[in-house]
Each structure stands twice: as structure tokens, then as C-alpha cells.
C-alpha positions in Angstrom: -62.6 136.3 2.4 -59.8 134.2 3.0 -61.0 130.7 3.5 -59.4 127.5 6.5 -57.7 125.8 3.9 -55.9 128.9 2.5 -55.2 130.1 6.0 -53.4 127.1 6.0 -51.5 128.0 2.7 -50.3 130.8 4.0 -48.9 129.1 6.9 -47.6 126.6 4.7 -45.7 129.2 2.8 -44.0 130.7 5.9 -43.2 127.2 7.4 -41.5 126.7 4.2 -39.1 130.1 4.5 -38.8 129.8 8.8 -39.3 125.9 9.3 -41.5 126.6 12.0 -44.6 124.0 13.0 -48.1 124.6 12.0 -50.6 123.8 14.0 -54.6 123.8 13.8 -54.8 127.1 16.7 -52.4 128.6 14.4 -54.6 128.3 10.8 -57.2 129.3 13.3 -55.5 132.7 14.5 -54.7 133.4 11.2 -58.0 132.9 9.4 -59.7 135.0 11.8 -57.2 137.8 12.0 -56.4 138.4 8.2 -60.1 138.2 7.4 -61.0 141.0 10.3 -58.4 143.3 8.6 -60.1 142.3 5.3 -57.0 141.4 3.6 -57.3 139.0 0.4 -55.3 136.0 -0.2 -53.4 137.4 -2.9 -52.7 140.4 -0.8 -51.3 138.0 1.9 -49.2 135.9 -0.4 -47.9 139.1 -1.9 -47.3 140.6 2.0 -45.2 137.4 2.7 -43.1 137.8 0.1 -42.5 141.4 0.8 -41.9 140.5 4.4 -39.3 137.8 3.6 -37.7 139.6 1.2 -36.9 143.0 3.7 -35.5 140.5 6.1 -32.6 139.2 4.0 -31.2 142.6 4.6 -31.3 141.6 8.3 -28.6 139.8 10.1 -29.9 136.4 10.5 -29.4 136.9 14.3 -31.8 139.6 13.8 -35.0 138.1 11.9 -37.7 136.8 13.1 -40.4 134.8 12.2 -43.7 136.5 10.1 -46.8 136.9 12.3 -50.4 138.3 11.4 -49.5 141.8 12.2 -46.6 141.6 9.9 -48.9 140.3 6.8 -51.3 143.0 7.6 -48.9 145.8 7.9 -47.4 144.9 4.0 -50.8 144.0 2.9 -52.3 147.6 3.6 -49.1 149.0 2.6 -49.3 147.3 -1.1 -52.8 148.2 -1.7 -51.7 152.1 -0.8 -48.9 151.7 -3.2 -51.7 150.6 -5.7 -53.7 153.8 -5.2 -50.7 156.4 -5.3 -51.1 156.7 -9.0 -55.3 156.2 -9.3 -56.7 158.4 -12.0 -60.3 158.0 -12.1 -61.9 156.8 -15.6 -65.2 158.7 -16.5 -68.0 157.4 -19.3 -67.5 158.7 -22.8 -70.8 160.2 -21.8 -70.7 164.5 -20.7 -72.7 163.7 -17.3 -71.8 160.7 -15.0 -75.2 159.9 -12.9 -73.1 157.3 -11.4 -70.3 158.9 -10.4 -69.7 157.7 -6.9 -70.2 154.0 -7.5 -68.1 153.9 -11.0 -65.6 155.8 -8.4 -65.6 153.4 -5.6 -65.8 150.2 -8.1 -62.7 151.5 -9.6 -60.9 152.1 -5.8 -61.5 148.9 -5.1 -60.1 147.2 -8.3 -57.3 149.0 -7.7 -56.5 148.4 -4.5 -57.4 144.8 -4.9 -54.9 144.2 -7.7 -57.6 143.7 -10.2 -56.3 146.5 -12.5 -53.3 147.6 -12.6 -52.1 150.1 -10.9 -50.1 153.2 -12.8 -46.6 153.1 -12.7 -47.0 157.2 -12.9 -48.8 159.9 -12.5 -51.1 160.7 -15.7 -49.5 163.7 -17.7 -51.8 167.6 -17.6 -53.3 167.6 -21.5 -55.2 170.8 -22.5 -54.3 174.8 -21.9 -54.9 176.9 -19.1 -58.8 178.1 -18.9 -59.1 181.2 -20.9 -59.4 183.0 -17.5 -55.9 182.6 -16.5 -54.7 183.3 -19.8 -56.3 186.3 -19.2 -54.9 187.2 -15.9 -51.8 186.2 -17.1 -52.0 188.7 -19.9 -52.6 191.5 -17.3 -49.3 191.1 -15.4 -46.6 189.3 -17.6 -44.7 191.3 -20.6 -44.0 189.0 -23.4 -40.5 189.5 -24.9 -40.2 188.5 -28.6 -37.4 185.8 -28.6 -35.4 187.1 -31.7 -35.0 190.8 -30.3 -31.6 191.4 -29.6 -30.8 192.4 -26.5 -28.4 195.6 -27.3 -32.1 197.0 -29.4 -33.8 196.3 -25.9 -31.2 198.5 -23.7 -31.7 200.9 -26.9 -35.3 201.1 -26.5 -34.6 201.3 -22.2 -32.6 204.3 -22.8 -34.7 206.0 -25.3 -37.7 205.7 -22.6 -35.6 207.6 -20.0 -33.6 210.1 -22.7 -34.1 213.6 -22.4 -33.5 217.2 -24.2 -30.5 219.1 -22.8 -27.2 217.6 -21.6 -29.0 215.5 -18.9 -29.5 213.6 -22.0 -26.4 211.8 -22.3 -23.9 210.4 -19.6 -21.2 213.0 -19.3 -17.7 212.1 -20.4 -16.2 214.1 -17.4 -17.7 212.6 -14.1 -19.8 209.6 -15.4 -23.1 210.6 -14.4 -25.6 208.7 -15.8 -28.3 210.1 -18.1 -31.2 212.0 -16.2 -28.2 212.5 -13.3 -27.1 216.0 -12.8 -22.8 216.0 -12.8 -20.8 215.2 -9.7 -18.4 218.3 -8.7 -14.6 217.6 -7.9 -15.3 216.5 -3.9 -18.5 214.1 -5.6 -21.5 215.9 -4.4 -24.2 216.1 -6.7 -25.5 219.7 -8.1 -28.7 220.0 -10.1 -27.4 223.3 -11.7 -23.8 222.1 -12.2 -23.6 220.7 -15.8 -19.7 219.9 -17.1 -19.0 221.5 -20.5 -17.8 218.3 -21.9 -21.6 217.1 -21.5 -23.1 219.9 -23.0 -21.0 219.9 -26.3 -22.3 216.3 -26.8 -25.7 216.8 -25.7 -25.5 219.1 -29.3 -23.2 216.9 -31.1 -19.8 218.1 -30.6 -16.7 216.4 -29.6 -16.5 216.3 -26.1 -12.6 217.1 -25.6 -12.9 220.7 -26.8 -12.5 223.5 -24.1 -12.4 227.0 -24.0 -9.7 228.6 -22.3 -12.2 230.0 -20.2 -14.0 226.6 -18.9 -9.9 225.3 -18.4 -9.4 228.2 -15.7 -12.8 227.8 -14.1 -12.2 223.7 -13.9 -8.4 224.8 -12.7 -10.0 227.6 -10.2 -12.6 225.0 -9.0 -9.7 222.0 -8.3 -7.6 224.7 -6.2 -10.4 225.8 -4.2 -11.4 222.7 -3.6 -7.6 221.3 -2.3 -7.7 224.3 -0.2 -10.7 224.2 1.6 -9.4 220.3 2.0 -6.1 221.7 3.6 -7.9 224.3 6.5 -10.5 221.9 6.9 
């Protein structure tokens, strides 16, 4: 509670920064409205301050003189400013039977300015429980950090490989493994399998061609340019 004579402290402080004139209706008003909002003296010497010091940014044409609303206003402001960082403090003991009152004496120091308030938030310690862990388990593949990539894509394409020349990407039309081969005009034919893919699908070098597989690739590029040509 914030006793006449340091009502009149107050006032004397904010006389001293706005050389206004204190009277005894003015220690009066302010006793009785600072102790209704239940703000402390310290609080209210600490709210002056505050208030003076925001209105040096001000144009001196623009500042005015601090009333009881004003000390108020910063008051309640600092003691939330206090609390932003409160971590509660529990016994050394496993159970607290006196949880809410060690809970609500520590608020109130706080906010009071009788401990001080955290700069910071208070840093998580400790692992997740061992039922997240587990979750997490379920859902998320762990890579190894020293695998090299190139073994992963090695592994990728060893998953998807299969026998026959759908095995391997063909060296004639680019179609990816498991992808049947693209004819001249780019349509896709499940039966259509390019002989340069098949001689590599055993192990041969994909450049060699019959004669044979020359005129039918020749036959198959003519037909096509004609049928482009009466189109």
C-alpha cells in the first residue's frame, strides 16, 4: 500500500521533471487511485521513469504532464514484462502438497520485483518420452550419415531392376528402366523392345546391329515419314 507521504513522493518526483504545483487534493487523488489499482511504490517510481523517458522521443510541443492513469498503465505493463519469462520452482521433493500457494507466492514475487525476473525463456532439458520416440520410429527412415549418396541411387535402382531388357534404360530412345521403348513418332509399346536394349540387357555392346534389325529400323522411319506426309 502506498502510504500520504509517498503519494507525495511521487508527486514530488514529477514536479521535479514537469515543474508543475503540488497540492494536498492532488497527494490525495493520487494516494487513493494508485492504491485502488494496487500498484506499489516501487512500481510507481519505476512507471514514472518509464513514462518520462518515452516522452523525450516526443516533440516537446507534444508532451504532457504524467497523470494516475499514466503510472498505472506502465506499472501493470512492467509487472507483465516481469512474468513473460516465469518458470515455476518446485520442492526438491517428488509430490508438491502445496502446489498452488508455492505457485501464487512465486507470481507475486515476480511481479512485485522481489525476484528477478528471467531475462529468457528457460532452455527444454531431457529427451522426448519414450512414446514419441516410438511413434517416431514408425514413420521416419533414418539415413546413416556416411552413406554415399551414389550407393543410395545404387540401392534405388537395384529395388526397381528387373530381368529382361526392361532392366536397363535403353541406349536408343532413353526409356527408363521398367519403361517399355518409345517408337520413332514417341508412343509407348509394351511389346516394342529396341535391339540396342536387349544386347545390353545380356551384356553386349549396344552399337552392334544386324543387317536385319538396320532395314527393319530403316523400314520403320519410312513408314513412319509417310504416313506423316498423307496425314
Amino acid at each position: 500500500m502506498i502510504t500520504y507521504e509517498q503519494a507525495g513522493e511521487l508527486l514530488g518526483l514529477a514536479a521535479a521533471r514537469d515543474q508543475r504545483t503540488v497540492g494536498d487534493a492532488d497527494i490525495l487523488a493520487w494516494h487513493d487511485d494508485l492504491n485502488a489499482a494496487s500498484i506499489t511504490y516501487d512500481d510507481a517510481r519505476a512507471a514514472l521513469t518509464r513514462f518520462y523517458v518515452a516522452q523525450g522521443d516526443l516533440r516537446a510541443e507534444d508532451r504532457f504532464r504524467v497523470t494516475t492513469p499514466d503510472v498505472i498503465h506502465h506499472a501493470r505493463r512492467l509487472r507483465r514484462e516481469r512474468l513473460a519469462n516465469f518458470t515455476y520452482e518446485p520442492p526438491n521433493a517428488d509430490a508438491d502438497p502445496h502446489y498452488l500457494t508455492r505457485l501464487r507466492s512465486q507470481i507475486a514475487a515476480t511481479v512485485n520485483g522481489d525476484t528477478p525476473a528471467a531475462a529468457t525463456a528457460p532452455a527444454l532439458e531431457g529427451e522426448p518420452h519414450p512414446t514419441v520416440l516410438e511413434a517416431l520410429a514408425g514413420v521416419v527412415r533414418v539415413l546413416d550419415e556416411e552413406q554415399d549418396p551414389e550407393e543410395e541411387q545404387d540401392v534405388a535402382v537395384a529395388q526397381i531392376r528387373r530381368p529382361g531388357p526392361l532392366g536397363v534404360e535403353c541406349p536408343t530412345c532413353h526409356a527408363p528402366i521398367g519403361r517399355p521403348c518409345k517408337a520413332p513418332n514417341g508412343a509407348k509399346n509394351a511389346k516394342r523392345v529396341h535391339g540396342a536394349r536387349r544386347r545390353v540387357a545380356t551384356g553386349q555392346p549396344a552399337a552392334t546391329e544386324t543387317p536385319a534389325e538396320i532395314e527393319h529400323r530403316r523400314a520403320a522411319a519410312l513408314a513412319y515419314l509417310e504416313a506423316r506426309e498423307t496425314a
